[in-house]
N, C-alpha and C positions, 0 to 999 in steps of 0.2 A: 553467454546465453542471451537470445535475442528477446526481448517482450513482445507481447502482444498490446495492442493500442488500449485495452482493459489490465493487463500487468503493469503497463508506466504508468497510468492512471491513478492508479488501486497506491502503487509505491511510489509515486512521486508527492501522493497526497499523506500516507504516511511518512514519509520522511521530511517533510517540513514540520513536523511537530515537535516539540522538546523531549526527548528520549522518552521522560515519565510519563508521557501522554499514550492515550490509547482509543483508540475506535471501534462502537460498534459497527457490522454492515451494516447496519440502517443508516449510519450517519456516515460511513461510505458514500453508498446510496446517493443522499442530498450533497453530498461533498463532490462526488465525480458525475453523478447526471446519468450513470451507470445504472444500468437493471441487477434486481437482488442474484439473479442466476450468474453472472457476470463477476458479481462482485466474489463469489463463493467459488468461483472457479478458479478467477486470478490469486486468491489467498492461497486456495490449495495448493496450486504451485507453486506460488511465492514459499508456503511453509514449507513444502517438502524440500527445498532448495537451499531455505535458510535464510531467506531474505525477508521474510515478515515473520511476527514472532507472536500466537496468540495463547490469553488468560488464559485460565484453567475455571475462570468464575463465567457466573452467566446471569447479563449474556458475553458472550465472548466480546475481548476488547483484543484487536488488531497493533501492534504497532511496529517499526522498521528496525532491523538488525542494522548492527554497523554495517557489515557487507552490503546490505539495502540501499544503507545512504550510499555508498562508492558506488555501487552498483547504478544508481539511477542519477549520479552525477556527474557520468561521462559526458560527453559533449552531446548525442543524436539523443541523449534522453534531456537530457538539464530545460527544457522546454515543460516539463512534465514535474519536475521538482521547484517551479518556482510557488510561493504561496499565492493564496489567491484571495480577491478583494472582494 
């Protein structure tokens, strides 16, 4: 599955977290520099994939399936999953 420049974004930012960790979209948002539409878009597809994985509480907390981490730690994405300072 190819991403979009909003999907490696959205999962390269979740999956630098420690598993237990989780994001709301607003702290997406501040995290990828992404617009809130943006960010609700790439999750959706990321969820329905299996690639991101959100709370049941609210507000919704985001965070990366394993398949997410391999997924966005091939080589053309690994740009996209390093943390950020």
């Amino acid at each position: 599955m190819a991403f979009t420049e909003a999907e490696a974004k959205v999962l390269g930012t979740l999956s630098v977290l420690d598993p237990i960790y989780a994001l709301t979209a607003r702290q997406l948002c501040h995290a990828t520099g992404l617009t809130e539409t943006s960010i609700h878009r790439a999750l959706m597809r990321l969820s329905r994939t299996g690639l991101a994985i959100g709370t049941v509480q609210s507000p919704a907390r985001w965070r990366s399936s394993a398949r997410g981490r391999v997924a966005i730690g091939r080589p053309v994405y690994r740009e996209y999953a390093r943390p950020r300072s």
